[in-house]
C-alpha positions in Angstrom: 28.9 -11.8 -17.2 33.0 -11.1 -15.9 32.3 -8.1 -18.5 29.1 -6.9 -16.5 30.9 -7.3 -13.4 34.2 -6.1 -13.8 31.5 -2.6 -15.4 29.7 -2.8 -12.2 32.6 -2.1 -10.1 34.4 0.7 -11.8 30.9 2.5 -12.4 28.5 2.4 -9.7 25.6 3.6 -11.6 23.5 0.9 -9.2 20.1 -0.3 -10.8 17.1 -0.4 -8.2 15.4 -3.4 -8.6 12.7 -5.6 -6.8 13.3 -9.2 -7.5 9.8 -11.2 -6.1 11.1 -14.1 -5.3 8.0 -16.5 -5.0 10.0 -19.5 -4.1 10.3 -18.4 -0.4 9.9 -20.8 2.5 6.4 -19.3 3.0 5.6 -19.7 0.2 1.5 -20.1 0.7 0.2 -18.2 -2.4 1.8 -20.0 -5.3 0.8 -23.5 -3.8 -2.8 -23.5 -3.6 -4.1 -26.2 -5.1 -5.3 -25.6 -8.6 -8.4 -26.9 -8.2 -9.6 -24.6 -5.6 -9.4 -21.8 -7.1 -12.4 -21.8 -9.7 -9.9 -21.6 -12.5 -10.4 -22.0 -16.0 -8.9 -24.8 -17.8 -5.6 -23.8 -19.5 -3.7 -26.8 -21.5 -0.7 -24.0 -22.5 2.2 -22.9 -20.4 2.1 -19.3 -20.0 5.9 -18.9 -20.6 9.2 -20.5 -21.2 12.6 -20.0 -19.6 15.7 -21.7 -20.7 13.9 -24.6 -21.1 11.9 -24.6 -18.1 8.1 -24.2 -18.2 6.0 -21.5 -16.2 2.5 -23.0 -15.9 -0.7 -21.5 -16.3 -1.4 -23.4 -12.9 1.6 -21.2 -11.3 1.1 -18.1 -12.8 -2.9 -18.5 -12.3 -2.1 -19.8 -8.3 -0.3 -16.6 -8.0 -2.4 -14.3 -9.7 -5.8 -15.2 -8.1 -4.3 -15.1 -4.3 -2.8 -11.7 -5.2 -5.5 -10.5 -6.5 -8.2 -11.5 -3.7 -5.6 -10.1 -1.4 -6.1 -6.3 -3.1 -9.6 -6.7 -3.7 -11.7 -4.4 -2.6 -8.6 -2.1 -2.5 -8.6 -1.2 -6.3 -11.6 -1.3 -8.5 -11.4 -2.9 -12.0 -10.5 0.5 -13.5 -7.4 0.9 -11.7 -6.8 -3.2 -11.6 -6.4 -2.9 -15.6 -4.1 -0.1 -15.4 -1.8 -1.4 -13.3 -1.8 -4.4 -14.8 -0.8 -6.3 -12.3 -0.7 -9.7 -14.2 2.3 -8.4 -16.1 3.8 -7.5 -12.3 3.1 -11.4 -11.5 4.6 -12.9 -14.7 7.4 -10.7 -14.4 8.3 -12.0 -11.1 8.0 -15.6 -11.9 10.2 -15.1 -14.8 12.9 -13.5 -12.4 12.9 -16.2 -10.3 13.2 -18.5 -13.2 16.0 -16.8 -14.6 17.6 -16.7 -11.6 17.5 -20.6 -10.7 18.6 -21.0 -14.8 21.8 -18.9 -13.9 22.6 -20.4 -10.5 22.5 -23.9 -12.5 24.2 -22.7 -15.4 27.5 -21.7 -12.9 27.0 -25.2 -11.5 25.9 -24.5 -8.5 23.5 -27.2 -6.4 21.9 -27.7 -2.7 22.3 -30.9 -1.2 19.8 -33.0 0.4 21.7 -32.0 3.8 21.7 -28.5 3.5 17.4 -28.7 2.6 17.2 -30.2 6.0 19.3 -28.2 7.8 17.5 -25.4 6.8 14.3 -27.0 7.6 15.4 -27.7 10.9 16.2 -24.1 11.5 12.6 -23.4 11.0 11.1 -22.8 14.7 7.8 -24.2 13.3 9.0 -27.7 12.8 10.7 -27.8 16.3 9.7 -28.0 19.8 11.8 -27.9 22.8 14.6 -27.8 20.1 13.7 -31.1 18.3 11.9 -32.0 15.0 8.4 -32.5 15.0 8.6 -35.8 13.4 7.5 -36.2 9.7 3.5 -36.7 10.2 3.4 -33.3 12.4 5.8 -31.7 9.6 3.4 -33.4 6.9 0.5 -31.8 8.8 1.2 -28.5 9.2 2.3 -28.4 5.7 -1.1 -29.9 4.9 -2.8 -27.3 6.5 -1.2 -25.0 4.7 -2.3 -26.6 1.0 1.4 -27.2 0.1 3.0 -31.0 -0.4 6.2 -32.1 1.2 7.8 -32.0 -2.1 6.8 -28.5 -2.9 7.9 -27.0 -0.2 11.1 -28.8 0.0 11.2 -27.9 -3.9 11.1 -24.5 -2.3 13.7 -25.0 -0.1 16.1 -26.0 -2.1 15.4 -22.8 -4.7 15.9 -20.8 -2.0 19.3 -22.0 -0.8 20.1 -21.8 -4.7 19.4 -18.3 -5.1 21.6 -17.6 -1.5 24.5 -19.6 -3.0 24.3 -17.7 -6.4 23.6 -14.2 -4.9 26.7 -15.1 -2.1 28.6 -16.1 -5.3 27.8 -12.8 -7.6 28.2 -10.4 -4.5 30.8 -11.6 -2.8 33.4 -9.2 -4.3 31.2 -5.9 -3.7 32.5 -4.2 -1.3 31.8 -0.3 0.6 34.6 2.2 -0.1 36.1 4.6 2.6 34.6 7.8 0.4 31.3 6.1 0.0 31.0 5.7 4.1 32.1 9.2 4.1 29.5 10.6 1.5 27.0 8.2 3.7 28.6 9.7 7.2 27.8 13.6 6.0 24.7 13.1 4.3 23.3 11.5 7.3 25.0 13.9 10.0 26.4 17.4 8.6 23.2 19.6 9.4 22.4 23.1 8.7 20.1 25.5 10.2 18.3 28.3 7.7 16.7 31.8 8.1 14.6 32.2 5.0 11.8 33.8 3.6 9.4 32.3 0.3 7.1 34.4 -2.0 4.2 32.2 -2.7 1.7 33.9 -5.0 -1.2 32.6 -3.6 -0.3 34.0 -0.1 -0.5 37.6 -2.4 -3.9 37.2 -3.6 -5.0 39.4 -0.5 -2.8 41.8 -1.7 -4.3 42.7 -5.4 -6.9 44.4 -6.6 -9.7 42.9 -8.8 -11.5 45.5 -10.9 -14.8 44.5 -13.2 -12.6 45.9 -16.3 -9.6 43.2 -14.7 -12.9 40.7 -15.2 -13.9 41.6 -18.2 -10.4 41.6 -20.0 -9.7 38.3 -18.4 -12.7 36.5 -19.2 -12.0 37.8 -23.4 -8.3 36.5 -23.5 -9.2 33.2 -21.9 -13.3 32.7 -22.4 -12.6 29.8 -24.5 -12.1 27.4 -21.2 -15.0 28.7 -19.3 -18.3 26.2 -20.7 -21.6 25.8 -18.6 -21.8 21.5 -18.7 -25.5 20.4 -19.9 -28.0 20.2 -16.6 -30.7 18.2 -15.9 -33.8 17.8 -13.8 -36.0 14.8 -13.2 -39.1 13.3 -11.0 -38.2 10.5 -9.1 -40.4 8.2 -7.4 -38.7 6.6 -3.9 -39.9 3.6 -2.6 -38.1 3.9 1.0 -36.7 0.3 2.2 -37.0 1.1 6.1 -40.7 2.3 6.0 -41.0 -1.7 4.7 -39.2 -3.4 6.8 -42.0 -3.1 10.2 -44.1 -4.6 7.1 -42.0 -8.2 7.4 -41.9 -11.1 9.2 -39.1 -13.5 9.3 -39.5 -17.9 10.1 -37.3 -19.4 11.8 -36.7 -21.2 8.0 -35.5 -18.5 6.3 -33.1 -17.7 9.6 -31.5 -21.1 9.6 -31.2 -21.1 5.8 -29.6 -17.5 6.2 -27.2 -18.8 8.6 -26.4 -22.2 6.8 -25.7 -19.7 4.0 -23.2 -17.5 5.5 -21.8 -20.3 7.8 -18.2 -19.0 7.4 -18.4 -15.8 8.7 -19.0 -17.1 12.2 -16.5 -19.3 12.7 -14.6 -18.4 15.3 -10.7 -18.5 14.6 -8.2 -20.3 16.3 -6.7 -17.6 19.3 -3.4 -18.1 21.4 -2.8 -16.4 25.1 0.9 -15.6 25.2 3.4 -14.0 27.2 7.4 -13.7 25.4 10.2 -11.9 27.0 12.5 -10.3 24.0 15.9 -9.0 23.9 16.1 -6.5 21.1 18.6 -7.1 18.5 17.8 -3.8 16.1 21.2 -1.7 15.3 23.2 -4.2 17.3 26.6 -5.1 16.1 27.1 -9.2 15.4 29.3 -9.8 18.2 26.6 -8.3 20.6 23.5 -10.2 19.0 25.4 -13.7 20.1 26.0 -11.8 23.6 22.3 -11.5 23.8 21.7 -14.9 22.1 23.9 -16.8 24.9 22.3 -14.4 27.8 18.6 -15.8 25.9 19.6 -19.2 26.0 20.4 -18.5 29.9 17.2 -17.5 30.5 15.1 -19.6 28.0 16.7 -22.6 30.1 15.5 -21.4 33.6 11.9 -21.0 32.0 11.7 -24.4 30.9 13.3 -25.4 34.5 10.3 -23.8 35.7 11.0 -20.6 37.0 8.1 -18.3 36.8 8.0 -16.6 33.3 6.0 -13.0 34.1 8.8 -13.1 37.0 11.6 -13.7 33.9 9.7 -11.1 31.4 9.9 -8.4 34.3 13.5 -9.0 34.8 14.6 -9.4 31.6 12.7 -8.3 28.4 12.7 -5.1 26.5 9.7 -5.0 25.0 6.9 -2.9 27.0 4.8 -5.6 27.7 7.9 -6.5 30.6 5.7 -5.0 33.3 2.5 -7.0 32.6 5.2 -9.9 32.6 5.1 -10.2 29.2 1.9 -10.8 28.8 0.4 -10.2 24.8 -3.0 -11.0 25.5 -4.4 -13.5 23.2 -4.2 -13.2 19.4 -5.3 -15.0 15.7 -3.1 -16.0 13.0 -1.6 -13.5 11.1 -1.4 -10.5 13.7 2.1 -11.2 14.7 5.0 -11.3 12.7 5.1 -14.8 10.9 8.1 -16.2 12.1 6.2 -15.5 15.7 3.3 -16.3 14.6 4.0 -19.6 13.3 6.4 -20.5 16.7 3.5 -19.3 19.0 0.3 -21.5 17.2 2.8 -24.3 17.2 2.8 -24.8 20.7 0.5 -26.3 22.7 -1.1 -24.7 26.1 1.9 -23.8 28.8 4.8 -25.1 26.2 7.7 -22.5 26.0 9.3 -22.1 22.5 12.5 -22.3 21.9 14.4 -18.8 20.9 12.6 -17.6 18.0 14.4 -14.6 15.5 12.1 -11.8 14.5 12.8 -8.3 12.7 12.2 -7.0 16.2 15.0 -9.2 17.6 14.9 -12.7 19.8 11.7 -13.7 21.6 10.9 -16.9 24.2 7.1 -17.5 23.8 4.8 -19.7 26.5 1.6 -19.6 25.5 -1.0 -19.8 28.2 -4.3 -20.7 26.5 -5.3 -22.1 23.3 -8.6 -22.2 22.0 -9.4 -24.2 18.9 -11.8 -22.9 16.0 -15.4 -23.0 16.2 -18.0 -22.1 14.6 -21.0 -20.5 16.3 -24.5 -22.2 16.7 -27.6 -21.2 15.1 -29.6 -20.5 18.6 -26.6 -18.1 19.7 -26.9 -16.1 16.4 -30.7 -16.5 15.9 -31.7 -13.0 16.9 -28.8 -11.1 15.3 -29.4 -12.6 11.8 -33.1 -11.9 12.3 -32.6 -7.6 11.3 -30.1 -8.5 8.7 -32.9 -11.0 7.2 -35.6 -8.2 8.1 -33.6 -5.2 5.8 -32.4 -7.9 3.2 -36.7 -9.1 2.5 -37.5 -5.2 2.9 -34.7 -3.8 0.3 -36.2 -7.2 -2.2 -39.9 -5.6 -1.6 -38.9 -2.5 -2.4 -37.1 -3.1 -5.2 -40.5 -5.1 -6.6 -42.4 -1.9 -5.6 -40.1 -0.2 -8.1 -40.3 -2.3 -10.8 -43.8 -2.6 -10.8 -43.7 1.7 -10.5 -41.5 1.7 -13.4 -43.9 -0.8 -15.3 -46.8 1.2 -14.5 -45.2 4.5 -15.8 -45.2 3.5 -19.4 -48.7 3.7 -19.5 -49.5 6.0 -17.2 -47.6 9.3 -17.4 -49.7 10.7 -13.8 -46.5 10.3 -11.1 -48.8 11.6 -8.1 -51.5 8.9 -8.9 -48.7 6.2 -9.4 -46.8 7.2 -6.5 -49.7 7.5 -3.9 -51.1 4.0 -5.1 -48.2 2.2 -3.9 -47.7 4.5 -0.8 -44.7 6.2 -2.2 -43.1 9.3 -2.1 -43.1 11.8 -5.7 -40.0 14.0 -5.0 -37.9 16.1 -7.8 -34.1 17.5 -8.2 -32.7 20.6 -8.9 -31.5 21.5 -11.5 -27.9 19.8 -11.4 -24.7 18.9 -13.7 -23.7 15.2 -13.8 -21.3 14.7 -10.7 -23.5 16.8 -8.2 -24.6 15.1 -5.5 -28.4 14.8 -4.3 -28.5 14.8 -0.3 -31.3 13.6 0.7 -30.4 9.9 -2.2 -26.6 9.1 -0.6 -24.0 7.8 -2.6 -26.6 7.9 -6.1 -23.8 7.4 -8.8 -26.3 5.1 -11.2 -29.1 7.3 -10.5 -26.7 10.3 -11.4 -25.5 8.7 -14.6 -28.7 7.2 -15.5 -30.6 10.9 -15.9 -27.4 12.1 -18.1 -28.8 9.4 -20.5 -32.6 9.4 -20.4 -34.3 11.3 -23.0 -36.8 14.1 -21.8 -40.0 12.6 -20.2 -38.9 9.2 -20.7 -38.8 6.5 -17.9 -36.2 5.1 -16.0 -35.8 1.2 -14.8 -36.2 1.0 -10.6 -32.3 2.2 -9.4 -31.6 1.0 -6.0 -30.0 3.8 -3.9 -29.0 4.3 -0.2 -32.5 4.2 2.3 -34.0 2.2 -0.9 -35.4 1.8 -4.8 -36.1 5.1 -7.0 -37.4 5.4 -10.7 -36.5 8.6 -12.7 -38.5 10.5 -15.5 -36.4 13.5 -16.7 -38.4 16.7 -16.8 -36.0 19.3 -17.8 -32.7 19.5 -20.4 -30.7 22.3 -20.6 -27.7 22.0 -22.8 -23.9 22.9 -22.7 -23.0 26.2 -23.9 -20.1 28.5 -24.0 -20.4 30.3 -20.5 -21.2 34.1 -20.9 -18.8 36.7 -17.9 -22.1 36.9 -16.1 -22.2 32.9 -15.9 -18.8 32.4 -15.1 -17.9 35.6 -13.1 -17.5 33.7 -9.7 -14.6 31.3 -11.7 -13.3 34.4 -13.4 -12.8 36.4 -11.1 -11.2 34.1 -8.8 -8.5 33.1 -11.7 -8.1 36.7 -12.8 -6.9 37.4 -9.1 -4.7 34.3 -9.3 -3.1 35.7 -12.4 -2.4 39.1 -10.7 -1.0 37.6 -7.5 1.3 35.9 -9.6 2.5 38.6 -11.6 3.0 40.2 -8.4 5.2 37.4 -7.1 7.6 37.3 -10.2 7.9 41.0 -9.5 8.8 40.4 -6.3 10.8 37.6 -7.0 12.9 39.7 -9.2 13.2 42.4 -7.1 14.9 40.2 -4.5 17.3 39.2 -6.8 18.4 42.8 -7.6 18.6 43.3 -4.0 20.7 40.8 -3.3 23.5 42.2 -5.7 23.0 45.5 -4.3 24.7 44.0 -1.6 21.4 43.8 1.2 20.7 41.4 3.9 18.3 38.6 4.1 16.2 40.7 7.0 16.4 44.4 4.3 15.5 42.3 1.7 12.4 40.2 3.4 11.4 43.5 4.8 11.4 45.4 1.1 9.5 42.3 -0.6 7.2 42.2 2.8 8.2 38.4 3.3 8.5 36.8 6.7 11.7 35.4 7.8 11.7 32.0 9.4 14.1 29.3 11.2 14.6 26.0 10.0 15.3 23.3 12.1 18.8 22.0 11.8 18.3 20.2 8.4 20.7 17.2 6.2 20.6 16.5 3.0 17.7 15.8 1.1 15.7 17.8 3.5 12.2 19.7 2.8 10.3 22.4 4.1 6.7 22.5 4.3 6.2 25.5 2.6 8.6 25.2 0.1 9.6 21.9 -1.0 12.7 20.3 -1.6 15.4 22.1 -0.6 18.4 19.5 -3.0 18.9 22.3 -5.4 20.5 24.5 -2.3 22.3 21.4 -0.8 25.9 22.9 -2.4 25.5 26.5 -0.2 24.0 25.2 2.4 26.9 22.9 3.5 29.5 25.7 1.8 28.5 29.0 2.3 29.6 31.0 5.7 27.4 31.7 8.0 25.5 34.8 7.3 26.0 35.2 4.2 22.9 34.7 1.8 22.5 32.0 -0.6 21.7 32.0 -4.2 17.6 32.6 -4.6 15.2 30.7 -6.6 12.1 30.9 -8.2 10.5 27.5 -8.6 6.7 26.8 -10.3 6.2 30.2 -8.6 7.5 30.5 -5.7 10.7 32.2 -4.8 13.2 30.8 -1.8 16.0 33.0 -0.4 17.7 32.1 2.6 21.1 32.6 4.4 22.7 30.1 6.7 22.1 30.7 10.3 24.2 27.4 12.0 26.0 24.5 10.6 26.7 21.5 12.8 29.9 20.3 10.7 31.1 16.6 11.2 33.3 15.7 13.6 36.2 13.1 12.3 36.7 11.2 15.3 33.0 10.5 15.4 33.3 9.6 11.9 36.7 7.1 12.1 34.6 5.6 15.2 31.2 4.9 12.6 33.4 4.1 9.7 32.7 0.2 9.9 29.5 0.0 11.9 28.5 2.2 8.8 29.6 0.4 6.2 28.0 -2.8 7.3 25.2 -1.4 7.2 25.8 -0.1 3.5 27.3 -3.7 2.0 24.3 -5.4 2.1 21.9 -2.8 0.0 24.7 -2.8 -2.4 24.9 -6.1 -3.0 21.6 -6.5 -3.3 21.2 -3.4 -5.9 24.5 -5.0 -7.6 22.7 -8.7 -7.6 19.5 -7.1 -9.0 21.8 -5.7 -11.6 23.4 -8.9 -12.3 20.0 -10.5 -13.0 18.6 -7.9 -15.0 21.9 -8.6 -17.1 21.0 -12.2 -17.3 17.3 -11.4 -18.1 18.3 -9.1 -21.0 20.6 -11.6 -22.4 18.3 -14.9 -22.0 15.3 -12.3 -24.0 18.0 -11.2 -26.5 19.1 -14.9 -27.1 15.4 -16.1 -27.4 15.6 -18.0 -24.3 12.5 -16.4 -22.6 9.5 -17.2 -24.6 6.3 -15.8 -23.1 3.2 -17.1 -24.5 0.6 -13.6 -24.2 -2.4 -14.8 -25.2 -2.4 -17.5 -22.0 -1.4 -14.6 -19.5 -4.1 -12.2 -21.0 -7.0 -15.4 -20.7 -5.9 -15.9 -17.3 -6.1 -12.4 -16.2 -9.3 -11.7 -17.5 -11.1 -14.9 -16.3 -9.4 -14.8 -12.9 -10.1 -10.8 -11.9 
C-alpha cells in the first residue's frame, strides 16, 4: 500500500469512485428484519471477504428495499439491464473491504467513542440530555433495527473515519492546483461567432424529382413498408356498465378492510425553526454563528417568544411568518431535521440541530399522532371505486363469453348486438400505431401482429373497457417502391444536399480565413449570422453548438479580435473571434488561495481514499480473498424483483 501511496502523490491521475457505504448511522434499509420481507429461504452466504461472511439476509435486506424504492420507476426490462443486484453486492463488498483494511492496520473504536457519537445524535437528546435507554431502545425499535445493530453500525462507521483520516491525511492541495481551480472557475471570455448547421440550410436547396429518383436507387435498400394489419373488434365499454351495479354496504366494508393502509393518516408535526445559514462559511465563522445560536436557543427555552426570535434572527424566508413551516410528515425535511423535529413533543424546542442548509432551533407547535380513517367517513368515496372495479369485472365476463361465442359463430354484428356491444374496425395500421378512440392499447396492438387471418382473439382489457379482435386484413412487408417511400425520400435526399452544402461552406470559411478576412466578411460571404456569447469559463457550452473545450486554448490566448481556429464537428462548423476577456486578477486570487483550497482537500481525499480502496479491492480479488458465491446473488435477484 506505501507503493500505491507514495504513486498517488507524484501522479494525480485521481480515480472517481462512489463508495456505498451501507453501514451508516441511518442505516434503515439493510436492517429490516428478514422475515418481513417475503424472502426466500437461502442457507448460503452470498459472498466472502477476508474471512468475513456477506449474508444472503444482508444482501437480500438491501436489495428488496432498494428495489421497492425504484419500483414503478424502471420496468423489468430496464431493471435487468442495469442490474442493479451486482450495484448492491458491489457495495456491500466495499464496505467489507474497507472494515478488513481498517482492521488489518490495527485500527479500533472504543466503547467511548460509540457513545459519544451516539450522543451527538440530536434524535437521542432532548434539552441536551440522553433520552434514557428504553426511549433510545424505542425509537430504534420503530425503526426495525436492534440496539446491537445499530451500535454495530456505529462503530463501522467511526472505523471507516479513522482509516479514511489515516489514508488521507497526507493529501494535500498544491498552490498550481488552486491556481488551475482559481482560472477555470473565474478567467471568462466573451465570443462573436457564427455556426453552419446543415439542417438550418435545408431551406436553402433545391429538391428535384430526378434528386428523388437518384436518391432513392443509391440508398432504396433501407426504405421497407413494415407488414399492416386490419381487424374487427368487439368493445364491451366498462362505463355504459357501471349505472348497471349496485354496491352493499358488505362489499364496501370488505373493500375498505382490504385496503386499510392507504388511509391511515401519518403522523404530521407544526413547526417553526429560526436558522443561521452556514453554506460557504469559513470554520472560524460557523462557531461565531454556533455561539450567536446558542445565545438565542437559550432565550427561547427561557421563554421569549419564538416567531418574535425567528423574525429577528433567522435567515431562512420563513423569518417573516416567524418561522413558521407549517406542518409536515416524515421524510419531507432533511433527516437530520426530520428526526430532531418528530422527536419532540408539542411546544418542546430542540436543541441546535446541523443540517446541509446550516444550524436550525425547532419548537414544534402541534403534533398529531397516526390514525387511520373510519369506515363511515370513507363510505361514500369507496362506493365509485367499488362501482368501476364490479363494472370493469362485468365487462371483462361480457368479453369472454363474446370471445367464446365467436368460435362458433363467425356473425360479429349478431354477436355484438346480443350482448349490447359495439362492432367497430381499424385501419389499416403497422404495429406501433396507435388507435384513438382504445387509449394506451399495447396488448391489443401486439396481439393482432400475432393472430392469423380471421382467427379470434381472447377478451383484451383496454382503456374505457374489454375488446376481442378477429383480424380481417394482412398485408405483408415489402421492399418500398419511390412512389411508397417518396415523403421519407425526399425529406433525406434534402438532408443530404443541405449537408453537402454545409461542408462547402465550411470549407470555404476556412479558405477565407487565410485570405486574411474578418469574422463579419467571412459570416457575410457563407450567409451565417454572427452572435455574442455571454462571458463564458471553461468547460462552457453553447446552445447551438455544443461544447466549446476544444477552443478553450484561443479562447483564453488569442488577442482580442483576432479569429480563432474554425471547426467542423458531426456537421456543423464553429468560427469565432474573441470579443472580451475578463482576465484574473492576482490579488483576488492570493486573497481565495486558501478559502479555495479547503474547498478542494476534501474531494481529493475522498477521490484519493476511493483510490486507496479500489487498491485494496484489486489486491484482496487477486489474492483470493473475495470469494463471491453467483449463483446465491442471481437466486436472490430473481426471486426478490
Amino acid at each position: 500500500m506505501l507503493d500505491f501511496m507514495r504513486r498517488q502523490q507524484k501522479n494525480l491521475k485521481w480515480v472517481w469512485i462512489i463508495l456505498i457505504f451501507i453501514f451508516s448511522v441511518t442505516l434503515v434499509t439493510l436492517y429490516i428484519p428478514f422475515d418481513q420481507l417475503g424472502s426466500v429461504a437461502i442457507s448460503s452466504d452470498v459472498a466472502d471477504v477476508a474471512g468475513e461472511a456477506i449474508t444472503a439476509k444482508e444482501f437480500q435486506s438491501a436489495y428488496r428495499n432498494y428495489m421497492n424504492n425504484v419500483r414503478g420507476q424502471l420496468n423489468p426490462e430496464m431493471l435487468r439491464a442495469f442490474r442493479f443486484e451486482r450495484q448492491i453486492l458491489d457495495s456491500l463488498v466495499t464496505r467489507s473491504v474497507t472494515i478488513a483494511e481498517a482492521k488489518r492496520l490495527g485500527l479500533n473504536v472504543s466503547a467511548t467513542e460509540i457513545e459519544q457519537r451516539i450522543l451527538q445524535n440530536p434524535v437521542f437528546l432532548e434539552n441536551g440530555t440522553f433520552i434514557g435507554m428504553p426511549r433510545y431502545q424505542a425509537i430504534l425499535s420503530q425503526n426495525n433495527i436492534t440496539v446491537d445493530e445499530f451500535e454495530a453500525a456505529v462503530h463501522d462507521e467511526l472505523l471507516v473515519e479513522k482509516l479514511r483520516s489515516f489514508v488521507a491525511a497526507g493529501v494535500t492541495v498544491s498552490d498550481q492546483e488552486v491556481e488551475k481551480e482559481y482560472r477555470r472557475a473565474n478567467e471568462k471570455a466573451k465570443l462573436d461567432y457564427f455556426v453552419i448547421d446543415p439542417p438550418k440550410l435545408e431551406s436553402q436547396v433545391a429538391v428535384t424529382d430526378q434528386d428523388q429518383r437518384d436518391y432513392y436507387e443509391k440508398n432504396k435498400a433501407k426504405y421497407n413498408v413494415p407488414e399492416k394489419r386490419q381487424a374487427k373488434y368487439i368493445f364491451v365499454e366498462s362505463l355504459k356498465l357501471r349505472a348497471q351495479t349496485r354496491e352493499t354496504d358488505d362489499e364496501l366494508r370488505q373493500y375498505y378492510d382490504q385496503h386499510r393502509t392507504e388511509y391511515e393518516l401519518p403522523e404530521r408535526v407544526t413547526a417553526q425553526h429560526i436558522l443561521f445559514k452556514t453554506q460557504d462559511k469559513k470554520p472560524e465563522e460557523v462557531e461565531g454563528l454556533r455561539e450567536k445560536a446558542r445565545g438565542v436557543l437559550d432565550r427561547a427555552k427561557k421563554g421569549e417568544d419564538f416567531g418574535a426570535l425567528a423574525k429577528q434572527f433567522s435567515e431562512d424566508t420563513s423569518a417573516d411568518q416567524g418561522g413558521n413551516l407549517g406542518s409536515f410528515t416524515r421524510g419531507q425535511m432533511v433527516p437530520e431535521f426530520d428526526r430532531a423535529a418528530f422527536s419532540l413533543g408539542t411546544g418542546a424546542i430542540s436543541d441546535l440541530v446541523q443540517t446541509q442548509f446550516g444550524i436550525h432551533i425547532i419548537k414544534v407547535t402541534e403534533k398529531t399522532e397516526a390514525r387511520m380513517r373510519p369506515f363511515e367517513e370513507l363510505k361514500e368515496a369507496i362506493r365509485p371505486v367499488v362501482s368501476t372495479r364490479k363494472a370493469e369485472q362485468a365487462a371483462s365476463e361480457i368479453a369472454q363469453q363474446i370471445a367464446v361465442e365467436l368460435v362458433g359463430n363467425k356473425d360479429l354484428a349478431a354477436v355484438a348486438q346480443k350482448h349490447a356491444a359495439e362492432l367497430k374496425e381499424t385501419p389499416l395500421m403497422q404495429q406501433g400505431q396507435p388507435i384513438p378512440e382504445l387509449g394506451a392499447a399495447a396488448e391489443f396492438d401486439r396481439r393482432i401482429f400475432t393472430l392469423a387471418k380471421d382467427e379470434v382473439g381472447t377478451a383484451l382489457q383496454v382503456e374505457r373497457g374489454y375488446v376481442v379482435p378477429v383480424v380481417s386484413n394482412i398485408v405483408a412487408a415489402h421492399p418500398a417502391s419511390l412512389e411508397e417511400a417518396q415523403p421519407m425520400v425526399a425529406s433525406d435526399a434534402r438532408a443530404e444536399k443541405a449537408r453537402e452544402l454545409a461542408v462547402q461552406k465550411g470549407n470555404q470559411v476556412q479558405e477565407l480565413l487565410k485570405s486574411g478576412k474578418d469574422l463579419a466578411s467571412i459570416a457575410k460571404t457563407v450567409g451565417g449570422e454572427i452572435k455574442t456569447s455571454e462571458l463564458l469559463t471553461r468547460g462552457a457550452s453553447l446552445p447551438d453548438y455544443g461544447s466549446l473545450s476544444d477552443f478553450e486554448n484561443e479562447m483564453f490566448s488569442l488577442p482580442i479580435g483576432k479569429p480563432g481556429t474554425p471547426a467542423s464537428i458531426a456537421g456543423k462548423t464553429f468560427a469565432f473571434v474573441v470579443k472580451e476577456r475578463q482576465d484574473i486578477k492576482p490579488e483576488e486570487m492570493k486573497n481565495s488561495t486558501e478559502t479555495l483550497r479547503s474547498q478542494l482537500l476534501q474531494p481529493k481525499r475522498d477521490q484519493y481514499f476511493g483510490a486507496y480502496i479500489q487498491e485494496v479491492r484489486k489486491s484482496m480479488e487477486a489474492s483470493g480473498d473475495i470469494v463471491i458465491n453467483e449463483a446465491v446473488v442471481a437466486q436472490i435477484a430473481q426471486t426478490s424483483s
